[in-house]
DOGU-195433 format. One record per atom (N, C-alpha, C): y, z, x; residue in one letter. Coordinates in steps of 0.1 Angstrom, whole numbers, plus 5000, padded with zeros to 4 digits. Layout:
YZXA;...
% end
This chain:
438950367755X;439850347744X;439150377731X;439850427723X;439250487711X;439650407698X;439050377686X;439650307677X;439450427664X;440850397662X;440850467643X;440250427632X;439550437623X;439350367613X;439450427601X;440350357591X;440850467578X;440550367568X;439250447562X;439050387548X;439550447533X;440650377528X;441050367516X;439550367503X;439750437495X;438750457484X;439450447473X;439850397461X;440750427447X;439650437440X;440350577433X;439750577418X;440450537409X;439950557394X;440850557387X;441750637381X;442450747385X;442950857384X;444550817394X;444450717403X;445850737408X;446750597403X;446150557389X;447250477380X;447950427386X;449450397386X;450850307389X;450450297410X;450650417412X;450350467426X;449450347437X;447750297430X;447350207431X;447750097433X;448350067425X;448749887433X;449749917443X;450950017440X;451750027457X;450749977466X;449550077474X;448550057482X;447749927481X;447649867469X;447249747470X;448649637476X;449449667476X;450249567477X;450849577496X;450549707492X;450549767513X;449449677519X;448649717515X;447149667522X;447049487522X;448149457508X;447849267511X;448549227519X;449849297528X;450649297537X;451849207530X;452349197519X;453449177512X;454149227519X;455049187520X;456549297528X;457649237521X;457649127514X;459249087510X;459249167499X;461149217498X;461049247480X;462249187481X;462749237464X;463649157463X;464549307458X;466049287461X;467149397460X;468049337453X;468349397441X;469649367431X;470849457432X;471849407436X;473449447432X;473549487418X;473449547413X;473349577397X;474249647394X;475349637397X;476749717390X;476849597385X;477749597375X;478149467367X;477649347368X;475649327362X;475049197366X;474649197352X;474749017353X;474348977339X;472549047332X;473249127327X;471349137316X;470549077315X;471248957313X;470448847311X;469348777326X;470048797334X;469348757346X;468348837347X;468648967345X;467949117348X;466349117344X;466849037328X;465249017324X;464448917332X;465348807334X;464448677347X;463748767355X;464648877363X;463748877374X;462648977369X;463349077365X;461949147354X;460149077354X;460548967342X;458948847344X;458648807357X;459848767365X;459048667379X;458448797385X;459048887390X;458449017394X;457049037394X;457049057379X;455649097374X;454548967380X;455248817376X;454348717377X;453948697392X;454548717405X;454548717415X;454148847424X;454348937417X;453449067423X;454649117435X;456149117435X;456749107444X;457649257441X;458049357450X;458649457448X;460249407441X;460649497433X;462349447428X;462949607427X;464349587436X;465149767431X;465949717427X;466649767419X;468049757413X;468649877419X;469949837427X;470549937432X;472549917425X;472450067417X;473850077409X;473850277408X;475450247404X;476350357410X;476450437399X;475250357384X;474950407373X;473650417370X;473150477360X;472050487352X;471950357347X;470550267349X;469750177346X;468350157340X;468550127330X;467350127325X;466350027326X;465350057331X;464249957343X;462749977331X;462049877326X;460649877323X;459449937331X;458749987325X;457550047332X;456749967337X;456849957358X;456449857362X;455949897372X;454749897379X;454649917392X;456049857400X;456149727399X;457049657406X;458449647406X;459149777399X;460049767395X;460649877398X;461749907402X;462350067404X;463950037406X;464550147404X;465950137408X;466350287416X;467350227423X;468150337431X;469350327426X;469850467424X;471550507418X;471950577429X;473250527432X;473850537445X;475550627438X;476150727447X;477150737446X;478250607440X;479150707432X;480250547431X;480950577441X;481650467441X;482950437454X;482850357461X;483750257475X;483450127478X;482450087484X;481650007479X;480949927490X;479450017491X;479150127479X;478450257484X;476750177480X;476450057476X;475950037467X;475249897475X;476449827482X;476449677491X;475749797505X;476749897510X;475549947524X;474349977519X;474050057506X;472650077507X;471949947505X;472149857501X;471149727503X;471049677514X;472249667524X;472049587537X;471349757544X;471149857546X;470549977550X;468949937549X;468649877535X;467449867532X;466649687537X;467649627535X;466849467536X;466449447551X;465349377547X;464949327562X;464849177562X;463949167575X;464448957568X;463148927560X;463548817555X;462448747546X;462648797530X;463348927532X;463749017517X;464848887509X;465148917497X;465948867488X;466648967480X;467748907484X;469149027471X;469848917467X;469748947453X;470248927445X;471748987440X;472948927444X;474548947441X;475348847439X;476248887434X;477848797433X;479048797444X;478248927451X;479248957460X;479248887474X;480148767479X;479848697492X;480048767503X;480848877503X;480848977520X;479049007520X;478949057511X;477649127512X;476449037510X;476148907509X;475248807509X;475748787522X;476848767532X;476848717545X;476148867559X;476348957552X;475749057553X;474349077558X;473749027543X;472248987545X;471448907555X;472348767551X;472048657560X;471748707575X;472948817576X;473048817590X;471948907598X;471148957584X;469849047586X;468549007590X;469048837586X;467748737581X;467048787566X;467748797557X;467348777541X;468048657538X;467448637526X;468348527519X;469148637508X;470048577500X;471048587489X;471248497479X;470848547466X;471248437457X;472148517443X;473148437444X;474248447431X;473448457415X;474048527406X;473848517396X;473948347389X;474648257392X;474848167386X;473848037401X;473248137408X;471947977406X;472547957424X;473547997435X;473547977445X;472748017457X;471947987463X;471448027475X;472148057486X;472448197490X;473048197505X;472448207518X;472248137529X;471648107539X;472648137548X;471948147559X;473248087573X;473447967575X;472747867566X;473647717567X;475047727562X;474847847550X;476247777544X;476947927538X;476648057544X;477048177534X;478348197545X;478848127560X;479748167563X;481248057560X;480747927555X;481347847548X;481647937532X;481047937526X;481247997510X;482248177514X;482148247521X;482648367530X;484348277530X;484448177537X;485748157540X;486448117533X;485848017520X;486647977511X;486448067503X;486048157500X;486348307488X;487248367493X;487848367508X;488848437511X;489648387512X;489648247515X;490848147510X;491448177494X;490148157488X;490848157471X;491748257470X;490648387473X;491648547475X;492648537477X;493348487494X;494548477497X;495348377485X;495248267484X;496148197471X;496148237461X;495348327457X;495448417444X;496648537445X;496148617456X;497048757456X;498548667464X;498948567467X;499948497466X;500748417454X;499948417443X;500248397434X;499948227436X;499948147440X;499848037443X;498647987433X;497247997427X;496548017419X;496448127409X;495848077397X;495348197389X;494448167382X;493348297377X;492348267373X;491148277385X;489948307378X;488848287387X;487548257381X;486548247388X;485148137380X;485348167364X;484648027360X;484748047350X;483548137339X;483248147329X;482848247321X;481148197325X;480548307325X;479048327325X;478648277316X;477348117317X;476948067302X;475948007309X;475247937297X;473447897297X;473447817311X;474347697313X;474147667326X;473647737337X;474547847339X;474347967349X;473048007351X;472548017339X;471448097338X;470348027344X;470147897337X;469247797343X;469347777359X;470647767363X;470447777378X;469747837382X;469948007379X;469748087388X;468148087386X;467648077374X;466148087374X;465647937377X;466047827381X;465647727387X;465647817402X;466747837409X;466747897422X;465647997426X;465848047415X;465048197420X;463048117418X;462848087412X;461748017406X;461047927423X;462047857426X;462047757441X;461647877451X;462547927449X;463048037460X;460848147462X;460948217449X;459748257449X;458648147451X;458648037449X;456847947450X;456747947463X;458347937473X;458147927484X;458048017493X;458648127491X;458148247500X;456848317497X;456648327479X;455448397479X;454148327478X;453848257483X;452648187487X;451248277492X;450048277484X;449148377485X;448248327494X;
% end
């Protein structure tokens, strides 16, 4: 039996490129995937810093042009518009242990069922404890909505929200990314 052995050398000539390979070689594998068609900015920057501070991959995947900072850890994918073109390419790409970031509960139940987690813009974590409970009552509301029976839906995006989500996301990273 024969063994391979492949030694990596960097100079300094392969810039951004570099840490990819360092980040291969530390055997990282989680990243995290954003729903980025209509997501608060404001979060955008959250994950921006944790990114950087945790050393963890982030794509923003939207059906538009996105403007992303110059980041080893940071990239986006622009997907066709149309339904759902944008929710397949994340469940296409996530594996378990990954984290996406959306609003959308088909497609957080999606993940789950990938073995990722899911976390809301406003601070919820979705699991298989509880993303097929939160799945049923969104389609409950739906139904009493398009029956007219309710009206209205969450309320407006504000500082609370925010704090959740980067309390969540904050938990969420100490615990998976552990060096």
């Amino acid at each position: 039996m024969g063994f391979l052995i492949i030694t990596v050398t960097f100079s300094k000539n392969l810039g951004r490129n570099q840490d990819y390979w360092v980040l291969y070689l530390e055997g990282r594998r989680m990243q995290i995937l954003v729903d980025a068609d209509a997501f608060p900015g404001v979060i955008v920057d959250i994950l921006f810093r944790a990114v950087e501070r945790v050393r963890v991959p982030l794509i923003l995947v939207s059906n538009k042009h996105l403007k992303v900072p110059q980041s080893v850890y940071i990239s986006s994918i622009r997907v066709s518009a149309g339904f759902d073109v944008a929710d397949n390419r994340i469940v296409a790409m996530v594996q378990q242990g990954d984290l996406v970031i959306t609003a959308d509960i088909p497609l957080a139940d999606r993940v789950v069922e990938k073995g990722g987690y899911a976390i809301d813009p406003r601070g919820e974590l979705y699991t298989e404890a509880n993303v097929k409970h939160r799945l049923a009552m969104r389609n409950l509301l739906d139904e009493l909505r398009n029956g007219g029976m309710i009206t209205g839906g969450p309320s407006s995006f504000g500082r609370k929200d925010i704090q959740s989500f980067a309390y969540q996301l904050d938990r969420f990273l100490t615990k998976h990314c552990k060096d």
